[in-house]
N, C-alpha and C positions, 0 to 999 in steps of 0.2 A: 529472593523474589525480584521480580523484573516490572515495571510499570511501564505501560506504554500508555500516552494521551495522542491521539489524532487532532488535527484541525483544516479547515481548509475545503472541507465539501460545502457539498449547495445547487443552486437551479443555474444551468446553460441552458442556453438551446444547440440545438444540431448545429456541429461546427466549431463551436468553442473549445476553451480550453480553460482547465484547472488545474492546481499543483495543489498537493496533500500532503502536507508534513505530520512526523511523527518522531517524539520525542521518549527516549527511554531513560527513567531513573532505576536507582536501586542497584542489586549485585548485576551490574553489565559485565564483571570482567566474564569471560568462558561462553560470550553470544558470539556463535560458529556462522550467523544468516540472520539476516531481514527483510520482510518482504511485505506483500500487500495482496490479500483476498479481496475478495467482495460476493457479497450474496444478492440473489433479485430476491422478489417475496414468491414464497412456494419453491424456492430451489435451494440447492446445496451451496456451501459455504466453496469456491473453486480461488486458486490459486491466481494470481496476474504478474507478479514479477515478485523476483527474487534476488537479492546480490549476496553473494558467499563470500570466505576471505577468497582473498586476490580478486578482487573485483569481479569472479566470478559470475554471468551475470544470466539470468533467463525469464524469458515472458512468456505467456500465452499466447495460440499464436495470431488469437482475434486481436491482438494489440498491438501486434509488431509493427514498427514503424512509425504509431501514434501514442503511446504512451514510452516516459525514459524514469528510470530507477536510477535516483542517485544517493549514498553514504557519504555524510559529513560525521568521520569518527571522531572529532574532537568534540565533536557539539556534541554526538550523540542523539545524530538523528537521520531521517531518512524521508527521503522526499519522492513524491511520484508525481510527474509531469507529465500531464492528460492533454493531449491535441486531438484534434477533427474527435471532437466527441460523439458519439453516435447515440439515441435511445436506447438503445440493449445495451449501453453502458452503465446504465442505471443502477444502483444497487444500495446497498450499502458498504462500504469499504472498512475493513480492517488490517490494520498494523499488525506485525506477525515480528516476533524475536525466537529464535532457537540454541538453548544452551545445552549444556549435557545436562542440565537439572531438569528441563522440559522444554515446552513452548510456550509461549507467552500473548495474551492477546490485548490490544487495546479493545475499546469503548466502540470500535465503529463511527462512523463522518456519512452521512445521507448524501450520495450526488443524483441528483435528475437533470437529464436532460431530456429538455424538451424538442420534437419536432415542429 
């Protein structure tokens, strides 16, 4: 089993910026990917970035160029740094690990921005 805890969400307004960390304990050896969803309300849980080995790296493409995915393996963690934040940014955010034993999800971190 894989834990993941998020921290780091909360209210901007348009323009801002937030960084999201997210910290994994437990059997991490054999996590192939981490990465970061997010859901609005009434929609689907979508994808926003993702880092694989070899720094492997992919975003969605509403975020390219405003949001950066970064892996600290020592720590054992993984960070997402949110610029020019928009309202349809809004969501809930989830931590996402991929082993060969499954996938793994944090708690969720609330961000709103506001207009």
């Amino acid at each position: 089993q894989v834990q993941l805890v998020e921290s780091g969400g909360g209210v901007v307004q348009a323009g801002g910026s937030l960084r999201l960390s997210c910290i994994a304990s437990g059997r991490r050896f054999g996590i192939n990917a981490m990465g970061w969803y997010r859901q609005a309300p009434g929609k689907q849980r979508d994808l926003v970035a993702v880092i694989r080995g070899g720094d492997r790296i992919n975003y969605v493409d509403s975020v390219k160029g405003r949001f950066t995915i970064t892996r600290d393996s020592a720590k054992n963690m993984v960070y997402l740094q949110m610029n020019s934040l928009k309202p349809e940014d809004t969501a809930v955010y989830y931590c996402n690990a991929e082993s060969l034993e499954g996938a793994y999800w944090g708690q969720g971190t609330q961000v709103t921005v506001s207009s």
